[in-house]
N, C-alpha and C positions, 0 to 999 in steps of 0.2 A: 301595775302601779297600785289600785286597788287591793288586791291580794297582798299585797308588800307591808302595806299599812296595816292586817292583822295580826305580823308577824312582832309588835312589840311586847314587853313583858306586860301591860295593862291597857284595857279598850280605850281606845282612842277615843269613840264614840262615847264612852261612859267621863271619859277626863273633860272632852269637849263642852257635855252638862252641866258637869261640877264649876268647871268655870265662869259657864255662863249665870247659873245659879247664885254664884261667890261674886261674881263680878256687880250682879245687880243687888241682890244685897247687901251689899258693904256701900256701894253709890249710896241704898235706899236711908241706911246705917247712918251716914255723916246729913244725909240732905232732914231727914226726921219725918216719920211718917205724914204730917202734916202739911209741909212742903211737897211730898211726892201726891198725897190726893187732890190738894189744887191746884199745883202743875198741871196735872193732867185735867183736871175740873178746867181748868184757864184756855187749856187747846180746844176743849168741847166747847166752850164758852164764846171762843176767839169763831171759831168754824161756825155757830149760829147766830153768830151777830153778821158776819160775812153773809147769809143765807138769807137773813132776814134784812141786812141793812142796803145789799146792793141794789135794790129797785129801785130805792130814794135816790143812790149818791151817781149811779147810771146815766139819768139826764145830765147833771150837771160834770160829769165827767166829759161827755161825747161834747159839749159848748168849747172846751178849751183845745179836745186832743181830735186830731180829721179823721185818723185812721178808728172804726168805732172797734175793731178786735182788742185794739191796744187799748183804750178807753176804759174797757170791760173790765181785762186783764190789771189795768193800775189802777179801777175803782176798788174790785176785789180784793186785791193786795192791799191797798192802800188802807181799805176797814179791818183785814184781819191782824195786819201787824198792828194796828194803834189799840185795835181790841187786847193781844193777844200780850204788848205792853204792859197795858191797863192793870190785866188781870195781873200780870206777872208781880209787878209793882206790889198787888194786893196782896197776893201769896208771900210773899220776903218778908212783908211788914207782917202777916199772921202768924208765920213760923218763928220769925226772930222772937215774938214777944213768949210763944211757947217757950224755946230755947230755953228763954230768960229765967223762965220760971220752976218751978219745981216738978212739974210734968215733961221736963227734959229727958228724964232716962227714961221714963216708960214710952216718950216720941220717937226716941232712937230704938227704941227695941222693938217696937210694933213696924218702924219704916225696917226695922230687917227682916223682918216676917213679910212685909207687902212687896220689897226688895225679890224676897225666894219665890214667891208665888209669883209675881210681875217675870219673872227670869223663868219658868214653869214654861208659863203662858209661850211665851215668847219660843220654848227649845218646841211646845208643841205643835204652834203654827208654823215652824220651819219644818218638823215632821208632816206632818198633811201636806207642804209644799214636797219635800223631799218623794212621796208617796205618790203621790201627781205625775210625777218625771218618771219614778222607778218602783214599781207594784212589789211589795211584799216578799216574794218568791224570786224577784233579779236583783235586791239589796245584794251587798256583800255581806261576806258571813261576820265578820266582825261587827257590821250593825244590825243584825238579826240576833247574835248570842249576847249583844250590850245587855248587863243587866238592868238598866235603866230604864227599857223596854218595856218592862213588868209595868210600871207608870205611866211611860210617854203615848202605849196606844190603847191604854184605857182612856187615858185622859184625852186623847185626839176622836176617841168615839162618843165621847161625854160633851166636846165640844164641838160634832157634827151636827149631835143631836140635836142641839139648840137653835141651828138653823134652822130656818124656813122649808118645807119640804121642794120646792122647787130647787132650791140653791145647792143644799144635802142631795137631789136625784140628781147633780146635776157632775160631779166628783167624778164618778167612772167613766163617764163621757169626756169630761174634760183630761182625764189621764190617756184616755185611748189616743183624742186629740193630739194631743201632746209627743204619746209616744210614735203615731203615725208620720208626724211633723219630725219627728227626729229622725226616723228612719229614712224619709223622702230627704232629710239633709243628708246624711250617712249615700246613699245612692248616687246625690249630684253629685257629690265629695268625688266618688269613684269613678266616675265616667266623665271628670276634669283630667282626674289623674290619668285616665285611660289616654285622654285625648293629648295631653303635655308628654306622655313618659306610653308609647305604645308599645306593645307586645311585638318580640321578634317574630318574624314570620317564618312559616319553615322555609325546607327547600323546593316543597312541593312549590310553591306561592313564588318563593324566587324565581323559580325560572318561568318562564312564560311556556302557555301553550303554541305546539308548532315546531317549524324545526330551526338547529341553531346554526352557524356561521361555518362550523364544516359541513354541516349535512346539505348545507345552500351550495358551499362552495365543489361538492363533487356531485349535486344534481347538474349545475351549468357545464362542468369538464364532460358528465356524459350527453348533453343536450350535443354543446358542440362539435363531440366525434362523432353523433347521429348525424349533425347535417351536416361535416363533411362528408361522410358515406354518402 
C-alpha cells in the first residue's frame, strides 16, 4: 500500500505540504494577521489565568460539588472558558477596528505570511512525530525523495535544537521506545492469529505413536492361536 502511493505522477508527500501550507494561509489571509496573534496570545492567556486563578476558585468550588476530582475539573474549566471568552471578545473587537481601517491590506497580507509559517511549523512537528514511529532509513521512498525534504529536516533539526537538552536527548529513546512497543504489538498480533487459525499438522503428528487398529487386531488373532496350542 505504501509502495502504491509513490507510484503517482507527483509526491504525495510534497502535494500534502502544499496544502497544508495553502490551507493555513488563506484561513490566516481572511482572519488578518492581527486576529491570528491574539487568537493565539488569548489561548496563552486563557491557560495562565487557569494556572494562576485555580487555587482561589478550588475552595469554593469543592463547598458546592462532593466529588473533589470533579470540583477541580469544573473549577478549571470553568476559568479557562470565561478567560478564554474574555480574551476572544477582545481579539474580534481589535481586529475588526484594524479591518476597518486603512491597515487592512497590509493585515491580510502579513496574516498570509504568519498563515505559511504557522502551516510550516505545524508540517514540521508532524515530521519529528512521523520520525519517532519510523527512523529515516524505514520511511518510504516517496517520502525520503519529497522535495520538500530539503526544508522540513533542516527545519525539524532547528526546532530540536531549541529544546532543552534533556527533552532533545530524549528523541532516540523515545523512538526506540516506540518502535519496540510496535513490534511487541506486531508479535501478540501473531501468536492470536496462531492461536484462532492454527497451522495444519503433518502426517508425522496425525498419527499417534504406537500401533494402529490392524496391527492390534492381528497381535490378538496371533495371542489366541497361541493359547489354544
Amino acid at each position: 500500500m505504501m509502495e502504491e502511493l509513490g507510484n503517482f505522477p507527483i509526491n504525495l508527500f510534497d502535494a500534502g505540504v502544499v496544502v497544508v501550507l495553502l490551507v493555513s494561509g488563506l484561513l490566516a489571509y481572511a482572519r488578518g494577521f492581527v486576529h491570528e496573534v491574539f487568537s493565539i496570545a488569548g489561548w496563552i492567556g486563557a491557560i495562565f489565568a487557569t494556572f494562576y486563578g485555580f487555587p482561589f476558585a478550588q475552595p469554593y468550588a469543592r463547598q458546592f460539588i462532593g466529588s473533589e476530582l470533579l470540583a477541580d475539573l469544573s473549577a478549571g474549566t470553568l476559568i479557562f472558558l470565561v478567560a478564554l471568552v474574555v480574551l476572544s471578545m477582545l481579539t474580534r473587537s481589535i481586529s475588526s477596528r484594524v479591518k476597518d481601517s486603512a491597515l487592512n491590506a497590509l493585515d491580510r497580507a502579513l496574516g498570509f505570511l504568519f498563515g505559511i509559517l504557522r502551516g510550516a511549523l505545524i508540517v514540521i512537528i508532524g515530521y519529528i512525530g512521523l520520525e519517532l514511529l519510523l527512523p529515516k532509513d524505514e520511511q518510504p521512498e516517496w517520502v525520503q525523495n519529497a522535495r520538500s525534504m530539503q526544508l522540513i529536516e533542516p527545519g525539524a533539526e532547528l526546532l530540536i535544537a531549541q529544546l532543552p537538552e534533556k527533552y532533545a536527548s530524549k528523541k532516540s529513546d523515545t523512538s526506540k521506545k516506540l518502535k519496540k512497543k510496535a513490534g511487541e504489538l506486531m508479535d501478540s498480533g501473531k501468536v492470536v492469529r496462531d492461536l484462532i487459525s492454527p497451522a495444519p499438522q503433518s502426517d508425522a503428528k496425525k498419527n499417534p505413536d504406537g500401533y494402529d487398529n490392524n496391527e492390534r487386531q492381528d497381535m490378538e488373532r496371533l495371542i489366541g492361536n497361541t493359547n489354544q496350542h
